[in-house]
C-alpha positions as CSV (number, residue, x, y, z in Angstrom):
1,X,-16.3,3.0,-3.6
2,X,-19.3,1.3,-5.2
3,X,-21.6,1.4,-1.9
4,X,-20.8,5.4,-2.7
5,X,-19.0,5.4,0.9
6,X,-16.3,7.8,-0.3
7,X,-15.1,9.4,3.0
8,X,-14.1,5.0,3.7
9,X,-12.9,4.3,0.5
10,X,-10.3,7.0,0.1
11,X,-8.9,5.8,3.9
12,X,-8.2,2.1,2.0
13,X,-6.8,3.8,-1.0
14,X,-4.3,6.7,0.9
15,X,-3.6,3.3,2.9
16,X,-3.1,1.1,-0.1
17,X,-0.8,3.9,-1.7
18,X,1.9,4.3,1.3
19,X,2.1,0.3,1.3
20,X,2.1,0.0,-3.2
21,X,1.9,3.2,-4.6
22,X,0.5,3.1,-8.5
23,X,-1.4,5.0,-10.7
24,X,-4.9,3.0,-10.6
25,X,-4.8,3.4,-6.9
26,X,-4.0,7.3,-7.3
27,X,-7.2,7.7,-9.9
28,X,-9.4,5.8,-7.4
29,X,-8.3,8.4,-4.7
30,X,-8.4,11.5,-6.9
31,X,-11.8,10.4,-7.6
32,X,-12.9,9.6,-4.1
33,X,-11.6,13.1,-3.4
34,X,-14.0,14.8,-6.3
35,X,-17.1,12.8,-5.1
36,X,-16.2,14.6,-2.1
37,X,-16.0,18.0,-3.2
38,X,-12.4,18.1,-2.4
39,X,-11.1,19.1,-5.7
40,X,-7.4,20.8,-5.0
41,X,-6.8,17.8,-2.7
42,X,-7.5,15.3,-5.9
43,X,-5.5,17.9,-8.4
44,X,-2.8,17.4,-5.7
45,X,-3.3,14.1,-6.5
46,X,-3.5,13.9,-10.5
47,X,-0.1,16.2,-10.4
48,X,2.0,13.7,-8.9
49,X,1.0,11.4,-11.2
50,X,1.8,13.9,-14.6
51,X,5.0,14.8,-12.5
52,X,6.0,10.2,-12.6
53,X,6.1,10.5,-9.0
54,X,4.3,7.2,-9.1
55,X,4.8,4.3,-10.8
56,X,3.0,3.9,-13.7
57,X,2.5,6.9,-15.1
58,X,4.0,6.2,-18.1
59,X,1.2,3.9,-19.7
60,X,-0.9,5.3,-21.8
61,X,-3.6,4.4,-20.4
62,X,-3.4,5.5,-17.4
63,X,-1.8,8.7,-19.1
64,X,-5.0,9.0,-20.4
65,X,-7.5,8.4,-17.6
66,X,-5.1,11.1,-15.6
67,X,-6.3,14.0,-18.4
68,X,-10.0,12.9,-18.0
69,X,-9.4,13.4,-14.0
70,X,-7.3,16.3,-15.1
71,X,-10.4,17.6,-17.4
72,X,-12.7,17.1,-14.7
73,X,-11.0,18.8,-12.2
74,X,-10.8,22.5,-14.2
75,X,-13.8,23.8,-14.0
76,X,-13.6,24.0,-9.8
77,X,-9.6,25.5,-10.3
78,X,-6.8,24.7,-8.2
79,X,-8.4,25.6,-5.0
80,X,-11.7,23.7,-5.1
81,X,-14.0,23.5,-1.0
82,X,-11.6,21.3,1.3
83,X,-12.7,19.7,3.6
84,X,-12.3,20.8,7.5
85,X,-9.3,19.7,9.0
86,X,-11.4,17.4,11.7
87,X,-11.9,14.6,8.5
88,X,-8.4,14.8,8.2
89,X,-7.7,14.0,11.9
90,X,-10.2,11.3,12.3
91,X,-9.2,9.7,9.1
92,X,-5.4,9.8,10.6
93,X,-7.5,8.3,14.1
94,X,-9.0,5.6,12.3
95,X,-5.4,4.6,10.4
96,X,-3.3,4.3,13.8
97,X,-6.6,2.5,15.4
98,X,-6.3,-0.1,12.6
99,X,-2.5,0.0,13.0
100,X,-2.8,-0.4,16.5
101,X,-5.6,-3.4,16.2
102,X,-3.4,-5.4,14.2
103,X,-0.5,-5.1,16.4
104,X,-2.5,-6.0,19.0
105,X,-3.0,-9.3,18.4
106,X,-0.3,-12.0,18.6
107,X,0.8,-13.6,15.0
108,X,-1.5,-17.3,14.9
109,X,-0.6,-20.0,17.4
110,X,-1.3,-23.2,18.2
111,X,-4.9,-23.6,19.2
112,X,-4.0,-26.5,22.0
113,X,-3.7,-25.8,25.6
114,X,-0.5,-25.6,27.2
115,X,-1.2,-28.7,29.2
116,X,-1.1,-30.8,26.3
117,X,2.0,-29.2,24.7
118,X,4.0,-30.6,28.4
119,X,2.4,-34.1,27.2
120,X,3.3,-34.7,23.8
121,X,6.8,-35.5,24.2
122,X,5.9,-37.7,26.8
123,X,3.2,-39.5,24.6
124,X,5.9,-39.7,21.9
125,X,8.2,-41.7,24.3
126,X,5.2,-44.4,25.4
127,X,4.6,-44.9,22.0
128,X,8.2,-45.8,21.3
């Protein structure tokens, strides 16, 4: 979110929040949504946190920097410009990509060829 990359920051935070939901992570996407123009999206957002639909929301502080987001949000109402729902379906394109990348790819292995796998018990038996 610092490079100002908001559209690829709030994909790591909507992913970060269906793994570990919590209230930092739900300010960081409500305001990657407003940076965006996509205000009733990040009051969506803010709601569910006044609502303790996420953990957390009982700090104070994060009490607080919800009704500065909150603050923020009024003057564009609850229907704020939305983005089209093309964003939407290439942001959902880009999470199963990732999904399906990862899957992809075996879990780590042994780095030595097969070959030598056969061998080492054999070795082991010479040395004895």
């Amino acid at each position: 979110m610092q490079q100002s990359n908001y559209a690829a920051a709030e994909v790591v935070y909507r992913k970060a929040q269906e793994i570990d939901p919590d209230v930092n992570k739900a300010c960081n996407l409500c305001t990657c949504l407003q940076k965006q123009s996509r205000y009733s999206e990040a009051r969506s957002v803010v709601e569910d946190v006044l609502q303790g639909k996420i953990s957390g929301s009982d700090d104070p502080k994060s009490k607080n920097r919800v009704e500065e987001l909150l603050k923020e949000l009024e003057p564009f109402g609850s229907f704020g410009y939305t983005s089209p729902s093309p964003q939407l379906n290439l942001e959902d394109a880009f999470l199963d990509g990732l999904d399906q990348l990862i899957n992809q790819y075996p879990p780590f292995r042994s780095r030595r060829l097969p070959i030598f796998e056969e061998i080492s018990p054999c070795r082991d038996q010479l040395a004895c």
